[in-house]
N, C-alpha and C positions, 0 to 999 in steps of 0.2 A: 529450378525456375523461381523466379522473385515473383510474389503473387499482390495483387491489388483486390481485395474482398475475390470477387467469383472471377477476376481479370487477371491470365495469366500475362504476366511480361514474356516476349519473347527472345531475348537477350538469352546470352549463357548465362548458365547457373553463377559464374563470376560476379552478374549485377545484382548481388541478390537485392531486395526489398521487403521487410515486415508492414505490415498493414493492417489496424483487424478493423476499416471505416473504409467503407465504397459508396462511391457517389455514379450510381447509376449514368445519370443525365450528364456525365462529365467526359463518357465513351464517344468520343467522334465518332464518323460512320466506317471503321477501320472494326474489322468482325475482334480484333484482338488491341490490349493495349501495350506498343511499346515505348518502354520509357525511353529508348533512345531518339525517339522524336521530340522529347521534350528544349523547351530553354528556362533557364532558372531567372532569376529576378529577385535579388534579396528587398530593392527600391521599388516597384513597382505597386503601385495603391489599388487595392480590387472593386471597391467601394462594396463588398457584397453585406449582406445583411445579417440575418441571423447566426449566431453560432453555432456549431452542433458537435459533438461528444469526441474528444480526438485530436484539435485543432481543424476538423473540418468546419468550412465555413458556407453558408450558400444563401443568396436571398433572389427576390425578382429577376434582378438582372445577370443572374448567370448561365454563364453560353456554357452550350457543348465544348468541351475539351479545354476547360480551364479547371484546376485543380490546386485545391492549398492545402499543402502538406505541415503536419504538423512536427512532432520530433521522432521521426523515421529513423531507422538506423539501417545505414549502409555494412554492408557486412562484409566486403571487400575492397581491397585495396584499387583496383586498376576498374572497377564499376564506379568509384568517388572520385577516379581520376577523370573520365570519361563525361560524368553525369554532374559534374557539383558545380559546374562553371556559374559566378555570381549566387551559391546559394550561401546564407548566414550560416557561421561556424559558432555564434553562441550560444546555442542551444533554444535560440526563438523559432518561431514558426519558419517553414521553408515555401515559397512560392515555386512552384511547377507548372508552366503556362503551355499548353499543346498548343500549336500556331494555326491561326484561323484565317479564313480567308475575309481578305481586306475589302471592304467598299468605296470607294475614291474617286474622284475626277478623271479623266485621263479626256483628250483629243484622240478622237476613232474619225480614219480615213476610210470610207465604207466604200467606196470609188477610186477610180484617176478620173485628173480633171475636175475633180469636185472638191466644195471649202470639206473643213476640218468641223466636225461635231464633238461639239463637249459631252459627252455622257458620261454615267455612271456606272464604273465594271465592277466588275469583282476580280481580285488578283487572289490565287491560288497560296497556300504556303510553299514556301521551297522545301524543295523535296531534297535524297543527299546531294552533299556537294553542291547545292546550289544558296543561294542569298538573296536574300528581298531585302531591299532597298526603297527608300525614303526621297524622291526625287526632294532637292532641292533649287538647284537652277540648270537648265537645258538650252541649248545654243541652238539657232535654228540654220544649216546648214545647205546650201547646194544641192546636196546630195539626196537630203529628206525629199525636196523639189523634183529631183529626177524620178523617182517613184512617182511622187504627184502625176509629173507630165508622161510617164510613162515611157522615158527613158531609162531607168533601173527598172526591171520586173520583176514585183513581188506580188504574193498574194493576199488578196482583199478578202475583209476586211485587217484591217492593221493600224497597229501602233506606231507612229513615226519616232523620231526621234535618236538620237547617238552621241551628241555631247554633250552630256553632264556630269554634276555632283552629286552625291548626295551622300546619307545618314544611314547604315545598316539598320534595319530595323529587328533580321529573326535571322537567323542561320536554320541551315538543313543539317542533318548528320553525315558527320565527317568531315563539315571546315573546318580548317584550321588557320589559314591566313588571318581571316578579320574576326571581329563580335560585334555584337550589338552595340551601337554607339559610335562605330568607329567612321569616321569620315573616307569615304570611298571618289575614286571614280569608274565609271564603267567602261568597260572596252571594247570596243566592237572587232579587233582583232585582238582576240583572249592570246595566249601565255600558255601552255597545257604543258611543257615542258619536257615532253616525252614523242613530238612528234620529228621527222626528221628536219622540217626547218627548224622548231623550236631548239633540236640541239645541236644544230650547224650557224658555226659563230656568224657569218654570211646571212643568215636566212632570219627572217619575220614572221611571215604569213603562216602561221598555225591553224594548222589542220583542221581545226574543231570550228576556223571562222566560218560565217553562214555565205561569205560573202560572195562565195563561188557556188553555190548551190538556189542560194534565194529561196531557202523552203520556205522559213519565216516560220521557226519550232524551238524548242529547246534540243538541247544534246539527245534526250528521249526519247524524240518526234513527238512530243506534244505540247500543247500551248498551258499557260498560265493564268490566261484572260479569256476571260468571258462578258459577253454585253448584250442584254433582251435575249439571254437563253443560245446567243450565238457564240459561235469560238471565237477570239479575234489572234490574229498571226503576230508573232514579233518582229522585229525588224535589228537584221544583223546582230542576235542575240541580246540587245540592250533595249530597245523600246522605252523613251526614255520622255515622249511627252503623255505623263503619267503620274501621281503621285505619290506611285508604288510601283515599282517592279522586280520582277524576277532573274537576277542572273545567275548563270555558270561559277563557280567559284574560281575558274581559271581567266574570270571574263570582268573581275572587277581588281581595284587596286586599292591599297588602304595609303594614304596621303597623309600629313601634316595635319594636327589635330588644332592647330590655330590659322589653316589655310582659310582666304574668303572665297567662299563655292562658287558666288556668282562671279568670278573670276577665272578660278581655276579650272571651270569648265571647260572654259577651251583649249587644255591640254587634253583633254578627252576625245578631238580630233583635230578642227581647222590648227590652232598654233604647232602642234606637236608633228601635225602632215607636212605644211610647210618647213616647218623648222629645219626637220630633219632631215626632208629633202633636199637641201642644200648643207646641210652638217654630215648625214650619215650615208644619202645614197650617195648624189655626185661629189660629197667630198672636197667640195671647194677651197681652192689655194690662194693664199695669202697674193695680193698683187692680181688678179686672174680679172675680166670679164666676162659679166655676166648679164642676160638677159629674162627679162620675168612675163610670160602672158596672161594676163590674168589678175585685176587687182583687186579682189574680192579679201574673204580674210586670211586665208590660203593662201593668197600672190602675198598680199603684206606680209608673213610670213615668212615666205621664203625669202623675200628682202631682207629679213632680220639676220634669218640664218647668212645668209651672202655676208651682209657687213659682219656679224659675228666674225664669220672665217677669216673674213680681211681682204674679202674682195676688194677691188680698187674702182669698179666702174662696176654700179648698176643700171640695166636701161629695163626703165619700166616697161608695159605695152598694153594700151587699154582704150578701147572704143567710147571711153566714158573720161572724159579730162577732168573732170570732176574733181576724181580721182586721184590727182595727181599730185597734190598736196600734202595728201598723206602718206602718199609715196615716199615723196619725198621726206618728209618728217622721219619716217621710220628709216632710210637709208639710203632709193634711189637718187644718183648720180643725173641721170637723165630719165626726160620723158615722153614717148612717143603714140600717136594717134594714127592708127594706119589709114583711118578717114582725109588726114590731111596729105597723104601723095597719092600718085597717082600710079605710083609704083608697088610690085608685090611687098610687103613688108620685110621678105629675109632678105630681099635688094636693099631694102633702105639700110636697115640692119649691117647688112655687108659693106653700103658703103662707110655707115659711123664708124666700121671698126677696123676698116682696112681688108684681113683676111675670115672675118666672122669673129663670133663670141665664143668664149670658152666652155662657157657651160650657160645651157639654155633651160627654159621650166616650162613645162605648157601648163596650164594651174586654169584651165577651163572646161575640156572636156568635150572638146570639137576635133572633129579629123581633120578638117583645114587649118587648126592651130599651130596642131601636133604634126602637122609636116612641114608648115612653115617652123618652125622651130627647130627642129631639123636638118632644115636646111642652110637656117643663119649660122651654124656654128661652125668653127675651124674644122676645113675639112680632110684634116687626119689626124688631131686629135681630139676635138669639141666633143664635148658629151650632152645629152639630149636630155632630160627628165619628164615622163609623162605622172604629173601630178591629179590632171582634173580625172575622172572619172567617166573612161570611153561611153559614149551612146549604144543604146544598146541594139545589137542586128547591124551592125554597120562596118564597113571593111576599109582598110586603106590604101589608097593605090599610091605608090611613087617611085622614082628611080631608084634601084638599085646599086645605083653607081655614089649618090650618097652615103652608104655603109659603107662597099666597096673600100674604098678612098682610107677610110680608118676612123668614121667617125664612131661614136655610140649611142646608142636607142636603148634606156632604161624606163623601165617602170618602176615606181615607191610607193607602198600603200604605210599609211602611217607612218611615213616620213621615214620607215627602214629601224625603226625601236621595235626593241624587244616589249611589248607592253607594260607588264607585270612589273618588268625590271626598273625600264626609264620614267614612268610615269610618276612614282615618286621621287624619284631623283629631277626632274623636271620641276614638279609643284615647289623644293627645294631651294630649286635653280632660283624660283620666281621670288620664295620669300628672303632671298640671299640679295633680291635686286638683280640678279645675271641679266634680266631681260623685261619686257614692259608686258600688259595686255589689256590698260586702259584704253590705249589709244584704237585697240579693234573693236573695241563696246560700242558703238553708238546709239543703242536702244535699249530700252529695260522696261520688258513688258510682262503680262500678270496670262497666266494659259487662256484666259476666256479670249485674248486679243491675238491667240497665236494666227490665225486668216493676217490679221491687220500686218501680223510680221513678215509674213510672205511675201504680202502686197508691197512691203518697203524691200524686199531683195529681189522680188522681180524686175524691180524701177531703178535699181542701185543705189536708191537711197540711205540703203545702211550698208554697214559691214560686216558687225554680227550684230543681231538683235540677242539677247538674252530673256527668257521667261523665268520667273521666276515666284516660288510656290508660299 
């Protein structure tokens, strides 16, 4: 066993460690010290005070479970493979940081139906396999909204949030994808890589997502955060309006280290659900018709994807005309207001396009959409795309004779990407130019005005608001 003064490591004998200085007060509240919890830091400035015999160092300000090692000697080969990551190979002093729990901002939804409070949590270190993370900027989505209104059910209190960027701040033991520093995004449908979608070329939705469960926990079963002595829940694994969070190491992705975050966030859901909704699930053909309900940032999306493919006719479809300009801008062909007939909308629909559209997108999240949708399209081959995110307790009634016929009723979470995989090949995509994400920015607000950002998607005022830290 590698020993630390009266503190045995519980590693194998493989990690050895000599030591003959122990810093009492440096024991977090773990009865034993393992050095496999540790992270190294050859850059990192301690500001501590006095010196003391060893290379140990320690003044006023130092925490439980911070430790400076001075010229240690590692005694094997595959315990220096393991433990040296960022430590000095000159033979200066070595930095050994045990990960402590962080104090931060975050927005706590302690209700539905109620605004958003700024408090101060505490975020846990990650434990293995998991990653704390650095929120940088966060997109305020739809989706966060349905939990609001109590159309997603989760449990309170909780962390909203699911698209953003951010900064690794500490790893847990046994990452190996990212390190500290490394520019991330997080993923609310993780990557595990071993579950039967993740290894079925067809399949997305990985088993470890929260997204069908709604515990609102880590992989664990248990939370990260804490606020006034209370637990607070995460949300679909990433919890991301926050200035620090916890993820899954299958659940973040390491991006382009000259990517701009407040950008690239929204590959983290709205551009990348969209996108692929029309690139990966319905597969859209070059010359083909297609219709989009929904012009939020999501609908604008799958517009892009559409013209990406080479559709030939986009018809937007949006209660808000507003809208429609930047519909157009970004791709659609036409644009339609089902306020203005007097007819069901897949009538009208039916009659622009003679026999229906080729491929349809509902990108709202209503069962009236998502049948009319449905119903617009060619009925034996049109395909159908349920993008927005069903209401929840709610069932849908409609002819049979619609599938019958030969159409298809598809669902895409994530727009059908493998996470882990596309996400930086996406980020890629955007700094190659492949695609735009300016044009969905229309706000850039700072966490304390996140209520203020709601209130502009409630109204349609924006398209995505961005926070950022």
């Amino acid at each position: 066993m590698g020993e630390l003064g009266s503190y045995k490591c519980q590693q194998s004998s493989s990690a050895k460690l000599s030591c003959s200085h122990c810093v009492p007060a440096a024991v977090n509240s773990r009865a034993t010290l393992c050095i496999s919890l540790c992270t190294y830091s050859a850059s990192e400035s301690t500001g501590f005070g006095d010196e003391l015999p060893g290379g140990w160092k320690k003044g006023n300000s130092f925490q439980p479970g911070l430790l400076l090692l001075g010229n240690h000697e590692w005694a094997a080969k595959n315990g220096r493979e393991e433990h040296d990551k960022g430590v000095s190979e000159d033979g200066g002093t070595e930095r050994v940081r045990f990960h402590q729990v962080i104090k931060c901002k975050a927005a706590v939804l302690w209700e539905a139906n109620k605004p958003f409070s700024i408090e101060e949590v505490e975020v846990a270190p990650p434990k293995e396999h998991e990653v704390r993370v650095k929120i940088m900027a966060t997109g305020i989505c739809r989706s966060d909204d349905h939990v609001i209104t109590g159309a997603l059910v989760m449990p309170f209190p909780i962390i909203l949030g699911h698209e953003a960027a951010g900064v690794v701040e500490s790893v847990g033991q046994g990452v190996t994808s990212v390190k500290p520093g490394d520019k991330v995004i997080p993923l609310f449908v993780p990557q595990c890589g071993e579950c039967k979608s993740c290894l079925n070329t067809k399949g997305n939705l990985c088993s470890k997502t929260d997204l069908a469960t709604g515990a609102g926990l880590m992989p664990d079963g248990t939370t990260r955060f804490t606020c006034k002595g209370k637990a607070i829940y995460h949300f679909i694994g990433t919890s991301t309006f926050t200035e620090y969070t916890v993820l899954h190491e299958s659940a973040v992705a390491k991006i382009d280290s000259a990517a701009p975050l407040e950008k690239v966030c929204l590959i983290g859901c709205g551009f990348s659900t969209g996108y692929g909704a029309a690139l990966q699930t319905a597969k859209v053909e070059p010359g083909s018709t297609c219709a989009v309900f929904g012009l939020g940032g999501v609908g604008l999306s799958v517009i892009m994807g559409c013209k990406a493919a080479g559709a030939a006719r986009i018809i937007a479809v949006d209660i808000n005309s507003d809208k429609f300009a930047k519909a157009k801008e970004l791709g659609a062909t036409d644009c339609v207001n089902p306020k203005d007939f007097n007819k069901p909308i897949h009538q009208v629909l039916m009659d622009m396009t003679g026999e229906g559209v080729d491929y349809s997108f509902e990108v709202i999240g209503r069962t009236d959409t998502m049948t009319a949708a449905l119903a617009c399209c060619q009925c034996n081959y049109g395909v159908s795309v349920i993008v927005g995110v069903p209401p929840a307790a709610q069932n849908i009634t409609f002819d049979p004779m619609l599938l019958f016929t030969g159409r298809s009723w598809k669902g895409s979470v994530f727009g059908g990407w493998k996470s882990k995989d596309a996400v930086p090949k996406l980020v890629a995509d955007y700094m190659k130019k492949k695609f735009v994400l300016d044009p969905l920015i229309t706000h850039t607000l700072t966490l304390a005005k996140i209520n203020e950002g709601f209130d502009l998607l409630r109204t349609g005022k924006s398209i995505r608001s961005v926070l950022t830290f």
